[in-house]
mmCIF file of the C-alpha atoms, coordinates in Angstrom:
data_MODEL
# 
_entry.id   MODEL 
# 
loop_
_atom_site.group_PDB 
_atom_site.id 
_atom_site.type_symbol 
_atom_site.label_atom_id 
_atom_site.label_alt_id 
_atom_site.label_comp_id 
_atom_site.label_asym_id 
_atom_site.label_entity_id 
_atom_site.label_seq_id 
_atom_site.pdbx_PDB_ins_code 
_atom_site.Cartn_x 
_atom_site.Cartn_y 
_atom_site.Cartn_z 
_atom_site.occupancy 
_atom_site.B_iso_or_equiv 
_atom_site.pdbx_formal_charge 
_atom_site.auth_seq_id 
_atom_site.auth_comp_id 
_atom_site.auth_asym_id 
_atom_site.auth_atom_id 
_atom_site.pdbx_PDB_model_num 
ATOM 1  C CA . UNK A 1 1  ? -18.175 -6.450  3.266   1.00 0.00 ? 1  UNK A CA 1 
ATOM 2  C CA . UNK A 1 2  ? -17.336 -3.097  1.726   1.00 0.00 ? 2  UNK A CA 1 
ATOM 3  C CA . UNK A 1 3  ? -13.436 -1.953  1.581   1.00 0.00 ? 3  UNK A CA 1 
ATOM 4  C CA . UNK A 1 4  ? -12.966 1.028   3.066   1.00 0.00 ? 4  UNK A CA 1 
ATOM 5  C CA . UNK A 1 5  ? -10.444 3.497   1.402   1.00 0.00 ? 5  UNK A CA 1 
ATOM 6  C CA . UNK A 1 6  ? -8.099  6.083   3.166   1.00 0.00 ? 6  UNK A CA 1 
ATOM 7  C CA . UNK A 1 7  ? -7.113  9.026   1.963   1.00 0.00 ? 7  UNK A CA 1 
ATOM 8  C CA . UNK A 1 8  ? -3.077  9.659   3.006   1.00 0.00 ? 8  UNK A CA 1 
ATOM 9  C CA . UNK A 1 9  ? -3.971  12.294  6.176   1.00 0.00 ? 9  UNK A CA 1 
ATOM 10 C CA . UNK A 1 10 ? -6.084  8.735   7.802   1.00 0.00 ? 10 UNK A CA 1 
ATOM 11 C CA . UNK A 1 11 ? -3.308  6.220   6.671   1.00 0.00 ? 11 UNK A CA 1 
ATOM 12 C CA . UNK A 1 12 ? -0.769  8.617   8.416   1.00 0.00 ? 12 UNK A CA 1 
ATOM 13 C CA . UNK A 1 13 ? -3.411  8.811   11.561  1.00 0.00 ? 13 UNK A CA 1 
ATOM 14 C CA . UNK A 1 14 ? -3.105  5.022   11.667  1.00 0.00 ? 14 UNK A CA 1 
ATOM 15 C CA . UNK A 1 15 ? 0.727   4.319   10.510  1.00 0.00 ? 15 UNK A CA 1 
ATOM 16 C CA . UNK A 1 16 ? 2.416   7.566   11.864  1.00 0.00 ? 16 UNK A CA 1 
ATOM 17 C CA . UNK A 1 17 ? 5.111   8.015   9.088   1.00 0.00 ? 17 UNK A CA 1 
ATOM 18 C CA . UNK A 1 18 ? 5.707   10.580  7.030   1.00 0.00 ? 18 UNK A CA 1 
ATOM 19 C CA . UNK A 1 19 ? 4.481   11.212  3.232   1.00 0.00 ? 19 UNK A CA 1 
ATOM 20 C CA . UNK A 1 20 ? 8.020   11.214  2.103   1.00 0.00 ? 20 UNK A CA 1 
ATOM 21 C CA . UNK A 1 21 ? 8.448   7.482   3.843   1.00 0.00 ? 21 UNK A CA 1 
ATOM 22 C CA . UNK A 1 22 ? 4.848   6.255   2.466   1.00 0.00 ? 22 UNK A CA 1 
ATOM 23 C CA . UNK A 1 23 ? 5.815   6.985   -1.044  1.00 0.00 ? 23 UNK A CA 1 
ATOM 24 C CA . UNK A 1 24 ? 9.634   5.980   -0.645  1.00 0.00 ? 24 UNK A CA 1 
ATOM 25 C CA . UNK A 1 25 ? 8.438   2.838   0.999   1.00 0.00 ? 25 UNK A CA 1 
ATOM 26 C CA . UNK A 1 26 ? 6.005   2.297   -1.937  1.00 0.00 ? 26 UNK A CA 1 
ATOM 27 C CA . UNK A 1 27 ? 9.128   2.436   -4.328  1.00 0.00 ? 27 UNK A CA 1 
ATOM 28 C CA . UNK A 1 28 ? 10.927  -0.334  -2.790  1.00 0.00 ? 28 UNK A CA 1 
ATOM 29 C CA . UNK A 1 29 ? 7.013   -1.985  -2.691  1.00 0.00 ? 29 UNK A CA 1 
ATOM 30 C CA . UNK A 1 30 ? 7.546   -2.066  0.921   1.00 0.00 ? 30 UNK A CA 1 
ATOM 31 C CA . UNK A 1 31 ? 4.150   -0.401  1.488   1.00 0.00 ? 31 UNK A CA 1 
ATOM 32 C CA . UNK A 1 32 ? 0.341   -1.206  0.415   1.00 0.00 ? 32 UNK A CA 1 
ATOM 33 C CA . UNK A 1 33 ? 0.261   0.666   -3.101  1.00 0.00 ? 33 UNK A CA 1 
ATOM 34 C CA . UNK A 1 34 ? -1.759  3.533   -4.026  1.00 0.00 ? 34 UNK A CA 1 
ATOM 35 C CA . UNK A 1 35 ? -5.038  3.203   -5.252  1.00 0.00 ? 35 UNK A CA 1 
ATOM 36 C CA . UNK A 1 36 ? -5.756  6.648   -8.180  1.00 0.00 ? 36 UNK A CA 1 
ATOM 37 C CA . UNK A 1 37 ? -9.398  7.963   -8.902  1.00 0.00 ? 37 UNK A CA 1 
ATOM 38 C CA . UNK A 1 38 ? -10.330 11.142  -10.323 1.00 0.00 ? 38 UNK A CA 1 
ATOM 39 C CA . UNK A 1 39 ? -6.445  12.074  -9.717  1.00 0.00 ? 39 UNK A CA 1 
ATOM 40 C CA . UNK A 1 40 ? -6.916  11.513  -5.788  1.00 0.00 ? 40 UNK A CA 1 
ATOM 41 C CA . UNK A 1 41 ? -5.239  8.924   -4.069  1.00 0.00 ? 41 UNK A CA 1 
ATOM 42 C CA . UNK A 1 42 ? -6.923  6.102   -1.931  1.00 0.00 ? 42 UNK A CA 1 
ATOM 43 C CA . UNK A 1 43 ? -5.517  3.358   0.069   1.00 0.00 ? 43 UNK A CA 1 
ATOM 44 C CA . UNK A 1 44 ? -7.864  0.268   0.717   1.00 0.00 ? 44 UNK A CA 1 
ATOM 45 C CA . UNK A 1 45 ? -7.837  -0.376  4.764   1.00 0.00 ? 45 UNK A CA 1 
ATOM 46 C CA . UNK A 1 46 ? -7.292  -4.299  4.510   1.00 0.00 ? 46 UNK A CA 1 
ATOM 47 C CA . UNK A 1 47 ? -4.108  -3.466  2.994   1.00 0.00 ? 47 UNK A CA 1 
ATOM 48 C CA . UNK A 1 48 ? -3.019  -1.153  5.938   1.00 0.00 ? 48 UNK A CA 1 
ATOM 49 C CA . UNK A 1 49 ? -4.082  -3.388  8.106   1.00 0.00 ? 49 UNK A CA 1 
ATOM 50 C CA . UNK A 1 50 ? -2.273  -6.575  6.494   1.00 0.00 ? 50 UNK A CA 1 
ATOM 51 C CA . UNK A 1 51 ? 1.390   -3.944  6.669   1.00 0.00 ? 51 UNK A CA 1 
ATOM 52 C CA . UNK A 1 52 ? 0.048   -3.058  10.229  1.00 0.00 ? 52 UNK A CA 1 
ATOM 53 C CA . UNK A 1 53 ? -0.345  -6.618  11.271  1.00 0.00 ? 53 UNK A CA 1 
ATOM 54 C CA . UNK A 1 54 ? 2.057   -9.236  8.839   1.00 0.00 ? 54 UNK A CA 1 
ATOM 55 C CA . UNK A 1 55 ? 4.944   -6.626  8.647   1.00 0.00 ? 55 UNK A CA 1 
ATOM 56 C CA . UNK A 1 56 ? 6.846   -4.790  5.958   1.00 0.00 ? 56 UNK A CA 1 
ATOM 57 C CA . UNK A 1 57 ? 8.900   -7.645  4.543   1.00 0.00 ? 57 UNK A CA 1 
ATOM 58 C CA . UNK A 1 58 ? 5.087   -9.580  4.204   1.00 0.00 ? 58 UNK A CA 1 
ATOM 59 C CA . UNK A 1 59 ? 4.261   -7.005  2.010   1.00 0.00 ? 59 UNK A CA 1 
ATOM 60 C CA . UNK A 1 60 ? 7.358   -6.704  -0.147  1.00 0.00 ? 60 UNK A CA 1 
ATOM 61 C CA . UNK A 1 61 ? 6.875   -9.981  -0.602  1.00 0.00 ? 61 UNK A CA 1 
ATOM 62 C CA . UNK A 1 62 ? 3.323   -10.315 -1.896  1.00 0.00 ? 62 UNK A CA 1 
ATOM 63 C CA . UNK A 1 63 ? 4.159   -6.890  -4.020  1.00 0.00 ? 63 UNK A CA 1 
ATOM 64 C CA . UNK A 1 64 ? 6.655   -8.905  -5.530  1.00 0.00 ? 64 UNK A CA 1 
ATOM 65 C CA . UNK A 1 65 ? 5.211   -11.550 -6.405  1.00 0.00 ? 65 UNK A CA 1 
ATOM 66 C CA . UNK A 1 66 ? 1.819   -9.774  -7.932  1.00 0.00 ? 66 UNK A CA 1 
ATOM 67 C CA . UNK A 1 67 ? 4.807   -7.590  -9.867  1.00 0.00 ? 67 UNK A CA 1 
ATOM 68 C CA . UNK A 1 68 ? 6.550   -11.182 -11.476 1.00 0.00 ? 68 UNK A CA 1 
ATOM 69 C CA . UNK A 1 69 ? 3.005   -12.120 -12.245 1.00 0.00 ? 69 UNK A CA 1 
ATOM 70 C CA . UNK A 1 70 ? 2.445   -9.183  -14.384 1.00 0.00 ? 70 UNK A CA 1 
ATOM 71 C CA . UNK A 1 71 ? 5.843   -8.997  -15.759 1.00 0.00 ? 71 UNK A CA 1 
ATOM 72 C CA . UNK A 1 72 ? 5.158   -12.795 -17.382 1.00 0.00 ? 72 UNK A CA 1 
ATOM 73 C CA . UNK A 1 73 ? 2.277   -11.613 -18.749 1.00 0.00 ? 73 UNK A CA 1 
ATOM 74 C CA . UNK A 1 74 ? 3.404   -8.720  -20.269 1.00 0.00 ? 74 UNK A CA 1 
# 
């Protein structure tokens, strides 16, 4: 199946918080990160939908965890 990606205006139709929380939240890896091409940004719509479903603190943690993995690469 094909992801679908969201630009901000359709995340915000389907979690109704503001840009200021979505990028805040996205900080603190609390939200589904950001995805850039051609200097727009995209989210993919399993992600939303995993934050939507499995909750914030679901998130964090698999944001975490994908962060350690980098950071022991690195």
């Amino acid at each position: 199946m094909e992801e679908r990606l969201l630009r901000r205006k359709d995340v915000q139709k389907i979690v109704p918080i503001s840009t200021a929380s979505i990028y805040s939240k996205m900080k603190d890896l609390k939200f589904p990160q950001v995805y850039k091409y051609g200097g727009t940004a995209f989210w993919k719509l399993s992600e939303i939908q995993e934050y939507i479903e499995k909750g914030e603190e679901y998130v964090h943690q698999k944001l975490e965890k994908q962060k350690n993995k980098l950071e022991k690469v690195s």
